[in-house]
VOBA-399382 format. One record per atom (N, C-alpha, C): residue number from 1; residue in three letters; atom name; x, y, z. Coordinates in steps of 0.1 Angstrom, whole numbers. Layout:
BEGIN
{NUM; "Ala"; "CA"; {X; Y; Z}} ...
END
This chain:
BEGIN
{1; "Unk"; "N"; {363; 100; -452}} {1; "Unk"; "CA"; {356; 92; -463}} {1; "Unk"; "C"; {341; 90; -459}} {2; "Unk"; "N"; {330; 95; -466}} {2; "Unk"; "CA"; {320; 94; -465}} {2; "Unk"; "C"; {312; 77; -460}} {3; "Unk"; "N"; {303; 78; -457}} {3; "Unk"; "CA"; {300; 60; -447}} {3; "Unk"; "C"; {296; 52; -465}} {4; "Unk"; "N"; {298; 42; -466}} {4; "Unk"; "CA"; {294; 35; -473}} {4; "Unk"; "C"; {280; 30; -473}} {5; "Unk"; "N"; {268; 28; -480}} {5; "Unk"; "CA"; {259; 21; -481}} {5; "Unk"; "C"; {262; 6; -483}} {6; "Unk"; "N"; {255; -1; -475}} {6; "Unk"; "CA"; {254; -15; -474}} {6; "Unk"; "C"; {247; -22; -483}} {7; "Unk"; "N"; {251; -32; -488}} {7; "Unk"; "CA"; {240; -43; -492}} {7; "Unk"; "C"; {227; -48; -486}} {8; "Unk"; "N"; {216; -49; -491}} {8; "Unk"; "CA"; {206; -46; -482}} {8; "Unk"; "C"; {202; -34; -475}} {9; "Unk"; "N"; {208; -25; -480}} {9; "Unk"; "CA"; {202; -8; -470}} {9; "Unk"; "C"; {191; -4; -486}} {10; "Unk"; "N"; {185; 5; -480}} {10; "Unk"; "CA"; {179; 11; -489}} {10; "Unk"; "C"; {182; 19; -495}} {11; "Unk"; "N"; {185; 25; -508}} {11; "Unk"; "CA"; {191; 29; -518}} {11; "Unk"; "C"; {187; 47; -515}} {12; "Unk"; "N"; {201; 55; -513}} {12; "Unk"; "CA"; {195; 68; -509}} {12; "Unk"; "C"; {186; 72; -521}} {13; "Unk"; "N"; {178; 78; -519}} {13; "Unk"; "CA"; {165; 90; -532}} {13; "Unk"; "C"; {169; 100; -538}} {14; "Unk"; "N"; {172; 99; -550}} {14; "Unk"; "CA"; {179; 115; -555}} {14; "Unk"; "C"; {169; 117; -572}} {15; "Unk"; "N"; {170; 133; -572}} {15; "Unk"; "CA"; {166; 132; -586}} {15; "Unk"; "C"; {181; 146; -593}} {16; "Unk"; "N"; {182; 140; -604}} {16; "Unk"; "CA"; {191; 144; -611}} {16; "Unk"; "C"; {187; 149; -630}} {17; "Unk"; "N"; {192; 158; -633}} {17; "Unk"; "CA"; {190; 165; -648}} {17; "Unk"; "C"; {202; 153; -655}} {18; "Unk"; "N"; {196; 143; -666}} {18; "Unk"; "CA"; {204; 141; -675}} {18; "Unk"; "C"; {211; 151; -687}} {19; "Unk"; "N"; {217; 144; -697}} {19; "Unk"; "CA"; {228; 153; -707}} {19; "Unk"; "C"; {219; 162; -712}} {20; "Unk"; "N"; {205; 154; -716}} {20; "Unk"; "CA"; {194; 168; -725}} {20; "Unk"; "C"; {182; 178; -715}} {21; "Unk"; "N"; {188; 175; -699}} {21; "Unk"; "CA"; {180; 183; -694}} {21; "Unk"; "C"; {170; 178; -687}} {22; "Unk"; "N"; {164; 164; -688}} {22; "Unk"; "CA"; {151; 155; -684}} {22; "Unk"; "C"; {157; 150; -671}} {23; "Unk"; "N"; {142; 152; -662}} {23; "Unk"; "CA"; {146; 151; -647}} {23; "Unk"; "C"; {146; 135; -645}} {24; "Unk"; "N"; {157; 127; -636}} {24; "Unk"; "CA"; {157; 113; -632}} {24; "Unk"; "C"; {155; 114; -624}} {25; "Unk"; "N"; {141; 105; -617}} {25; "Unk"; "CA"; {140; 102; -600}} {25; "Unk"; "C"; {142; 90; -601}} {26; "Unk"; "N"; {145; 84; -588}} {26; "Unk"; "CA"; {153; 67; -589}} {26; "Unk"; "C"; {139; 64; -582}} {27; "Unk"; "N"; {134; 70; -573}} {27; "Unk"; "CA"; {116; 63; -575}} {27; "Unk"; "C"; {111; 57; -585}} {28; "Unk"; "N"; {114; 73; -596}} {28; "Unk"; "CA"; {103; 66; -605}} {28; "Unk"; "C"; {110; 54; -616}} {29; "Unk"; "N"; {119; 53; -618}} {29; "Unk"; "CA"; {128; 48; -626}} {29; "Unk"; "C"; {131; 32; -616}} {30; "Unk"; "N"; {128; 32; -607}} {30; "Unk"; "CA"; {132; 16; -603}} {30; "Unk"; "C"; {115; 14; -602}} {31; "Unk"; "N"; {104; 18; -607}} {31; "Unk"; "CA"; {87; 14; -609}} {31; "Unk"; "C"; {92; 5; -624}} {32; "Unk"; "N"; {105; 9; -631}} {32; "Unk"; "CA"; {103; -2; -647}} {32; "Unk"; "C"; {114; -10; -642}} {33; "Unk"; "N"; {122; -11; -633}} {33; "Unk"; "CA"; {130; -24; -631}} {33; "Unk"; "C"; {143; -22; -620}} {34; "Unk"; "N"; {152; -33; -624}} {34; "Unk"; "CA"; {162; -26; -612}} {34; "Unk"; "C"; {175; -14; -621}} {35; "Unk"; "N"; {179; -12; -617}} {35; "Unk"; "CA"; {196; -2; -619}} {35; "Unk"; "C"; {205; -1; -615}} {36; "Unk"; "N"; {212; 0; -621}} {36; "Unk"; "CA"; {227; 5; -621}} {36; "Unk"; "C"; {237; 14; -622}} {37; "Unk"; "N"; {239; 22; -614}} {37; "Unk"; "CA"; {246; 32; -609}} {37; "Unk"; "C"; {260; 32; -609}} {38; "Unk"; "N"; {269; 36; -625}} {38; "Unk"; "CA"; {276; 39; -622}} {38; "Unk"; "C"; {284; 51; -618}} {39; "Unk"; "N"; {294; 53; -609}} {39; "Unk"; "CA"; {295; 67; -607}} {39; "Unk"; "C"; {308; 62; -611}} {40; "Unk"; "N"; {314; 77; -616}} {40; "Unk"; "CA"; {332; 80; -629}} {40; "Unk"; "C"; {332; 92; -626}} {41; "Unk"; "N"; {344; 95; -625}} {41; "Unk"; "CA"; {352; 107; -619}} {41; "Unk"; "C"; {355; 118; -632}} {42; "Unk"; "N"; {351; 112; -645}} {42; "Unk"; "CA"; {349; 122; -653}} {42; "Unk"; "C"; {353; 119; -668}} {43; "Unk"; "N"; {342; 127; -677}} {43; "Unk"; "CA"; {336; 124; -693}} {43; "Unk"; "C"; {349; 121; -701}} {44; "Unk"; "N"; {351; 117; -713}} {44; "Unk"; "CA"; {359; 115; -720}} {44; "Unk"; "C"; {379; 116; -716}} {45; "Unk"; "N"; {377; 103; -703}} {45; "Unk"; "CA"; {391; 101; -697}} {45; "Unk"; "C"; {392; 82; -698}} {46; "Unk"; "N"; {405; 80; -703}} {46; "Unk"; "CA"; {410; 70; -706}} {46; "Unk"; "C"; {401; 58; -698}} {47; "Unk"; "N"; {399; 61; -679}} {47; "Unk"; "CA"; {394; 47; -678}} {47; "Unk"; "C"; {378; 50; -675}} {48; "Unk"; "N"; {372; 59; -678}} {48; "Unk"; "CA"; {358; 62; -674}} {48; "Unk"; "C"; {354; 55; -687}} {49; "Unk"; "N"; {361; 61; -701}} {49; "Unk"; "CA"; {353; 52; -713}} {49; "Unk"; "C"; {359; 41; -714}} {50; "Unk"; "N"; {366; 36; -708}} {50; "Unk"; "CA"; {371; 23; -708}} {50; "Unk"; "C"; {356; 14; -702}} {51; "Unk"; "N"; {354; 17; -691}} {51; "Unk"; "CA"; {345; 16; -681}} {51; "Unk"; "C"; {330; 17; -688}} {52; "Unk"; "N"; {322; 30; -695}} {52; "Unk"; "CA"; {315; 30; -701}} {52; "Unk"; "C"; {309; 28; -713}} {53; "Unk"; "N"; {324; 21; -720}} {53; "Unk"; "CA"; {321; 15; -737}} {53; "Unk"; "C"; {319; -2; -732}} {54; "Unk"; "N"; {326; -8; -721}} {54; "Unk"; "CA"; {324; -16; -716}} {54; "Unk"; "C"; {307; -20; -718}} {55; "Unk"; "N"; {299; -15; -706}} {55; "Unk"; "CA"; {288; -19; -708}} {55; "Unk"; "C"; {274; -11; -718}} {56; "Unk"; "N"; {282; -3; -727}} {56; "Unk"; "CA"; {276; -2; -739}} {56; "Unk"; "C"; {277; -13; -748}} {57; "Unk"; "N"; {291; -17; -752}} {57; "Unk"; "CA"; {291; -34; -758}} {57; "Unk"; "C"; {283; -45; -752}} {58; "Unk"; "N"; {285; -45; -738}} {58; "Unk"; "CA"; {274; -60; -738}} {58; "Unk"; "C"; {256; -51; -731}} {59; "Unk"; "N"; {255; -38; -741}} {59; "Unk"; "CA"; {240; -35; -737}} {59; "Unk"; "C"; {229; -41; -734}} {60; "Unk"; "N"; {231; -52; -750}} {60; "Unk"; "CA"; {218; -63; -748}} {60; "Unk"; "C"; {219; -70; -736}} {61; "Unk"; "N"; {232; -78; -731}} {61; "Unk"; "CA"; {232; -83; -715}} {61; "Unk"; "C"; {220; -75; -707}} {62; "Unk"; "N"; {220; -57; -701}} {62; "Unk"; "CA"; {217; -58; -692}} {62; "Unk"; "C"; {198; -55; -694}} {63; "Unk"; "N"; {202; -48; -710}} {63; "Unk"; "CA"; {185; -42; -713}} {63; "Unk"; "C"; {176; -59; -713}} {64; "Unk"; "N"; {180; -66; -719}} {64; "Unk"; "CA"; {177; -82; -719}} {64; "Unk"; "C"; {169; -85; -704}} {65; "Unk"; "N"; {176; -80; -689}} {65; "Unk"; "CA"; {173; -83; -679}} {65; "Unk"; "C"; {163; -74; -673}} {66; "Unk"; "N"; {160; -61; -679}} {66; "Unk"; "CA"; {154; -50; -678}} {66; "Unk"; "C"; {162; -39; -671}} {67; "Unk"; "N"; {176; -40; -667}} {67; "Unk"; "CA"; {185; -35; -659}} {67; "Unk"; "C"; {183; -21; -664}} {68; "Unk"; "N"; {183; -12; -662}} {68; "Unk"; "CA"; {183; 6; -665}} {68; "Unk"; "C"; {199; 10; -658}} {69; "Unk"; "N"; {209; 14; -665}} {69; "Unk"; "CA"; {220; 19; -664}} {69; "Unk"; "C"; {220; 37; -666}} {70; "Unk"; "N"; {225; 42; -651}} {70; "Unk"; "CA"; {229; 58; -653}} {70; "Unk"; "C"; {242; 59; -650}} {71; "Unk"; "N"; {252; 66; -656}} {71; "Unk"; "CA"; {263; 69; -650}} {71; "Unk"; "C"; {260; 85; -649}} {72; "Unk"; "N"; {271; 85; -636}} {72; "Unk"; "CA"; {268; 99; -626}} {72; "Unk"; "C"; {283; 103; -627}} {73; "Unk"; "N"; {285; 115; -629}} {73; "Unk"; "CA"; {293; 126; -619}} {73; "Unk"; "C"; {293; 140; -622}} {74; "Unk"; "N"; {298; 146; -618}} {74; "Unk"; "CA"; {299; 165; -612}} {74; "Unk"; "C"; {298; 172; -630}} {75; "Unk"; "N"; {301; 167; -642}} {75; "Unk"; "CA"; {305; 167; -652}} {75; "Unk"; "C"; {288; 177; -659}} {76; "Unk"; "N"; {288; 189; -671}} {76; "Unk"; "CA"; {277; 195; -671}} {76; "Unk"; "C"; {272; 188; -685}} {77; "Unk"; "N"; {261; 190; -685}} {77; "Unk"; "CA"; {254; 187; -695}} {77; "Unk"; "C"; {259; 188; -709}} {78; "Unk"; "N"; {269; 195; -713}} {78; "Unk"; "CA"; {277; 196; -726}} {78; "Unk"; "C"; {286; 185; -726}} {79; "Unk"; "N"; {291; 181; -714}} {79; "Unk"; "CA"; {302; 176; -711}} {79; "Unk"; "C"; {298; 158; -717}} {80; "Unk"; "N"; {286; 155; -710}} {80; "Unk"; "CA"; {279; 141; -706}} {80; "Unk"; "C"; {272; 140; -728}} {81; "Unk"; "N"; {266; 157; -729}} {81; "Unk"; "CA"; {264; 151; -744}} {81; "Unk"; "C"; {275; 145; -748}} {82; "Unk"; "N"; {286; 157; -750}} {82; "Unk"; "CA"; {302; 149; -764}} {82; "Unk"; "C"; {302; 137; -757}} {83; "Unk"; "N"; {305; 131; -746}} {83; "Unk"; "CA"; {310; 120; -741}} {83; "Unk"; "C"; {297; 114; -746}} {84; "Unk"; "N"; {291; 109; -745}} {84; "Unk"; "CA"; {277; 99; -752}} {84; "Unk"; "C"; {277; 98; -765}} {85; "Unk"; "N"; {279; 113; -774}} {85; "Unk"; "CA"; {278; 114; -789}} {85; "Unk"; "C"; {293; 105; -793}} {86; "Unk"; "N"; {300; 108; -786}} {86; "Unk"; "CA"; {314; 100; -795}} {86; "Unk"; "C"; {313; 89; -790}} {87; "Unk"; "N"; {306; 79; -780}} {87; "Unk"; "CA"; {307; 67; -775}} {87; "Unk"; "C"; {292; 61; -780}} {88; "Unk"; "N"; {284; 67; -780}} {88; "Unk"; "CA"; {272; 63; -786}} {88; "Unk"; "C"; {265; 54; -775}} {89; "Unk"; "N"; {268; 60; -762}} {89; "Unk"; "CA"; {261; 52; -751}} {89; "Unk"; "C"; {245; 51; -754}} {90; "Unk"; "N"; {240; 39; -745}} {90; "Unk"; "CA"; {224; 36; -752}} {90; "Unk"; "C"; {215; 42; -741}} {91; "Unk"; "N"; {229; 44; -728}} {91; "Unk"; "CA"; {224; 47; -712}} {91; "Unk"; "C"; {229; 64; -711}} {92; "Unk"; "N"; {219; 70; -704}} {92; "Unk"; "CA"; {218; 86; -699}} {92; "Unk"; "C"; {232; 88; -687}} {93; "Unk"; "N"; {232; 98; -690}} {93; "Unk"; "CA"; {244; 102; -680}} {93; "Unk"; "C"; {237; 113; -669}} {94; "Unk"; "N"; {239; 114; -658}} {94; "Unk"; "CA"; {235; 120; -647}} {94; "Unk"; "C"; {243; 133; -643}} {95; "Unk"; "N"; {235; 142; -638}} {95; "Unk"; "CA"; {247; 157; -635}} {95; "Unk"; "C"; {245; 156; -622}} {96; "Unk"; "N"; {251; 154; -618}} {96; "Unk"; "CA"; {257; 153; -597}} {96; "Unk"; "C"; {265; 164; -591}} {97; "Unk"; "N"; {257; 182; -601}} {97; "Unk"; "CA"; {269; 193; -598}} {97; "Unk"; "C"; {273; 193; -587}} {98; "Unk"; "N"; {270; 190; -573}} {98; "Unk"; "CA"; {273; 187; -560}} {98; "Unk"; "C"; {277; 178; -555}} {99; "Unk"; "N"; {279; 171; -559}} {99; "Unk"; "CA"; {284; 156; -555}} {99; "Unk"; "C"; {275; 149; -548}} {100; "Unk"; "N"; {268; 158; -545}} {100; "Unk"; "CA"; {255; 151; -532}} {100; "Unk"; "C"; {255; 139; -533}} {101; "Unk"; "N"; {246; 130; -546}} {101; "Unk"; "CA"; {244; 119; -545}} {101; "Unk"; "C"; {253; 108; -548}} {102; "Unk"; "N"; {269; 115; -550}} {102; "Unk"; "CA"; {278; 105; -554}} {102; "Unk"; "C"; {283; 108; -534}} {103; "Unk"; "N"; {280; 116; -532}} {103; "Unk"; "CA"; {289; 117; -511}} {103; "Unk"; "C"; {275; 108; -506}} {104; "Unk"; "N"; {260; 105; -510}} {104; "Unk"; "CA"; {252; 97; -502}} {104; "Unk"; "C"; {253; 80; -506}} {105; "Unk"; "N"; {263; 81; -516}} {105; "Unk"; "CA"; {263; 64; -522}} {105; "Unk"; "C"; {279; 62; -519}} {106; "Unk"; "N"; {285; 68; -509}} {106; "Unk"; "CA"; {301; 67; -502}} {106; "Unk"; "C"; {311; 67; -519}} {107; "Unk"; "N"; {310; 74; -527}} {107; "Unk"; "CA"; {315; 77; -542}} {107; "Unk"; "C"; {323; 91; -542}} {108; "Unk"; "N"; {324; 95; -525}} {108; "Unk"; "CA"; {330; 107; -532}} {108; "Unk"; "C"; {347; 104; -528}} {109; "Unk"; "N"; {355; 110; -529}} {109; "Unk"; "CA"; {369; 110; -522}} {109; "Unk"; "C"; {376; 117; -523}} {110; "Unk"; "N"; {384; 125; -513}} {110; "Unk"; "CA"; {394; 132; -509}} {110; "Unk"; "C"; {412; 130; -515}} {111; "Unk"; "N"; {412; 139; -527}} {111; "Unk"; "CA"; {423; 133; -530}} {111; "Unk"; "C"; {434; 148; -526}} {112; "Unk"; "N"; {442; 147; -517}} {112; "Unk"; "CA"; {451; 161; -515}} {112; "Unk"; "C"; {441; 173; -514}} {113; "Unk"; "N"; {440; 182; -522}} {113; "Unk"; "CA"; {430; 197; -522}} {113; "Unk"; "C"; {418; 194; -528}} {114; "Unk"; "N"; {413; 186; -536}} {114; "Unk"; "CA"; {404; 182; -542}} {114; "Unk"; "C"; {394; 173; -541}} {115; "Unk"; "N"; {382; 173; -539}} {115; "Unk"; "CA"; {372; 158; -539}} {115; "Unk"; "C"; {370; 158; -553}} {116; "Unk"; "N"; {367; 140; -555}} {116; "Unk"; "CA"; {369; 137; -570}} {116; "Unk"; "C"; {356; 124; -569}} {117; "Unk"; "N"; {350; 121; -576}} {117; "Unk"; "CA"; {340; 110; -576}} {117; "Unk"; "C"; {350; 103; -578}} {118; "Unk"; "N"; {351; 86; -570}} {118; "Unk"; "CA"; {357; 76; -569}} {118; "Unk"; "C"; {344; 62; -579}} {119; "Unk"; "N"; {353; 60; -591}} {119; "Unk"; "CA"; {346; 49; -594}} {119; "Unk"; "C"; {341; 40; -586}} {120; "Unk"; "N"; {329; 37; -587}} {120; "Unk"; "CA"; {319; 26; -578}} {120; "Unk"; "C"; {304; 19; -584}} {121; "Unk"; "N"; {305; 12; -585}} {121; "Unk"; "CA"; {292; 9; -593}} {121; "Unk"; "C"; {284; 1; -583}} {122; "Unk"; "N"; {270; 5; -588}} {122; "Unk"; "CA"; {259; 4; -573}} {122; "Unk"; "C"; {244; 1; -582}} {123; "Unk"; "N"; {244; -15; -580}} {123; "Unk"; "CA"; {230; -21; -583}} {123; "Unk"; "C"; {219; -20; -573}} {124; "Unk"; "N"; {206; -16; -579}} {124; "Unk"; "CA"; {194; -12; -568}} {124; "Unk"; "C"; {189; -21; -576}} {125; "Unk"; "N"; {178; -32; -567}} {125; "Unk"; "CA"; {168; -36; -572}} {125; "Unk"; "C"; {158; -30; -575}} {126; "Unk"; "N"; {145; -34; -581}} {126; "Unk"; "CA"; {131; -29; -578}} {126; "Unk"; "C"; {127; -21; -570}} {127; "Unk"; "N"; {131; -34; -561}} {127; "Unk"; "CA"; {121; -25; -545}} {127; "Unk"; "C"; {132; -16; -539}} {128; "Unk"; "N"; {143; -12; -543}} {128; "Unk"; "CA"; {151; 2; -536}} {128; "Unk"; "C"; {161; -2; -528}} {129; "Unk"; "N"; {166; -15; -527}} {129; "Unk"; "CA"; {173; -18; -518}} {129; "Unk"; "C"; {187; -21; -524}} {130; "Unk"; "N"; {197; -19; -518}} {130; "Unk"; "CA"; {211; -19; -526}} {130; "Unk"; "C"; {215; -37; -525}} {131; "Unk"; "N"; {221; -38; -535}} {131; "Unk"; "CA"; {220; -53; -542}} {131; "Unk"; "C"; {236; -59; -544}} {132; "Unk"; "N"; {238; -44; -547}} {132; "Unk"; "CA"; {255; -45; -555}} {132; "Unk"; "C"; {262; -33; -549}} {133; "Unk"; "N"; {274; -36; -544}} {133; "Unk"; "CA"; {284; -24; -542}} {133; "Unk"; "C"; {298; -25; -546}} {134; "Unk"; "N"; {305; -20; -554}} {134; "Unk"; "CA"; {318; -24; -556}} {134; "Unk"; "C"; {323; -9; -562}} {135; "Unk"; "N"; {337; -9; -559}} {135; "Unk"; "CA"; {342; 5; -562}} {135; "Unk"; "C"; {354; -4; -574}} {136; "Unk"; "N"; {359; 8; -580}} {136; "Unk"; "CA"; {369; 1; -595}} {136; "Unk"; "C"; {361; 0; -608}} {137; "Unk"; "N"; {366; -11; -612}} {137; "Unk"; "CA"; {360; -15; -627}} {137; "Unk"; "C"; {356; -28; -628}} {138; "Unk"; "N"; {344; -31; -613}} {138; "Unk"; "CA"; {337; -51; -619}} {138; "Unk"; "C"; {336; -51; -629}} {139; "Unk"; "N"; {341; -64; -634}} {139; "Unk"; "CA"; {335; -70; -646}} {139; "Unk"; "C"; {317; -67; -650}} {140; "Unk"; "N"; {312; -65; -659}} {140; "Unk"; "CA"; {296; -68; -665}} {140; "Unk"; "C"; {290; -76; -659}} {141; "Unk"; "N"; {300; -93; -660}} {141; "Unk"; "CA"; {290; -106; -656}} {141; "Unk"; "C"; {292; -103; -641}} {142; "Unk"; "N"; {298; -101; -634}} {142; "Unk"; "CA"; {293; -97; -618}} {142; "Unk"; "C"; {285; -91; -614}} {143; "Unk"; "N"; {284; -78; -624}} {143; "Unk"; "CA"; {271; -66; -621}} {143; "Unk"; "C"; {260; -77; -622}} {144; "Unk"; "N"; {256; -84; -633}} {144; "Unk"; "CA"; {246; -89; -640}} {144; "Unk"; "C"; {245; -103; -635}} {145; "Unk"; "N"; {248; -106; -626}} {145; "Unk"; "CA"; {246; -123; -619}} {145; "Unk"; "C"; {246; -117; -605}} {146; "Unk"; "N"; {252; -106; -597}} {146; "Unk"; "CA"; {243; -99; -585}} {146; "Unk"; "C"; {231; -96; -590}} {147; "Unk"; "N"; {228; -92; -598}} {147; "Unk"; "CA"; {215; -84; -600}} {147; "Unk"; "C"; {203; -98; -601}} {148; "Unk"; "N"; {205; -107; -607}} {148; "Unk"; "CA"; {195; -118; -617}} {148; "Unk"; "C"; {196; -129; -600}} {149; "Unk"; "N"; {203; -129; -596}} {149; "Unk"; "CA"; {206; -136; -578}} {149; "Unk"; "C"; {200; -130; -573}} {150; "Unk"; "N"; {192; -114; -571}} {150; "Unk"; "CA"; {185; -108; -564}} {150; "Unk"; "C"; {173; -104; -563}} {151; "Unk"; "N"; {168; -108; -581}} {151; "Unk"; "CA"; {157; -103; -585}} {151; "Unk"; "C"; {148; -118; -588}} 
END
């Protein structure tokens, strides 16, 4: 199992192509506020949109705080469009074809013959430092009362 990042560590650096192609650096993207990193093991499956209609319903919550939300995994740009168009997410989806930055945020896992992104959701403040770590499905108001406690 890959090492887990700490609370308080500094948030590994990655840049990633969202669904339409547009490059995400977490540099430049934590200069407008903090985020939230969800990582899901894959697009249009019972508990990922469970998971990501979730905090598309309480949006205003996190845009309200200035929170920037990406969900990440291995999934290709066709994949991350349908799943956004039929959920009408307000947040970009991330392409992680290597798992790289879901194996440097301890998100990846060994299941039998296969590595599979393991649900985990990972709040970065501003300044780059990891805020929030939980693997599963936290509640919203935990994401968003770690975050507003840190900032």
């Amino acid at each position: 199992m890959p090492k887990t990042p700490s609370i308080g560590s500094k948030a590994p650096a990655f840049s990633l192509k969202d669904e339409n192609g547009e490059s995400v650096e977490l540099a430049q993207v934590l200069t407008q506020g903090p985020v939230v990193l969800i990582f899901y093991p894959g697009d249009l499956t019972p508990g990922c949109t469970i998971q990501l209609c979730a905090i598309r319903d309480e949006w205003s919550d996190f845009k309200d705080r200035g929170i920037q939300v990406f969900g990440i995994n291995p999934g290709n740009a066709e994949s991350h469009q349908a799943f956004t168009n039929k959920h009408h997410f307000p947040f970009r989806l991330l392409i992680d074809e290597n798992r790289n930055v879901s194996k440097s945020y301890g998100a990846e896992q060994d299941l039998l013959i296969a590595k599979i992104v393991r649900r985990t959701v990972v709040g970065i403040s501003k300044d780059g430092k990891i805020i929030y770590y939980k693997t599963g499905m936290p509640k919203n108001a935990d994401i968003l009362k770690a975050i507003k406690s840190a900032t």
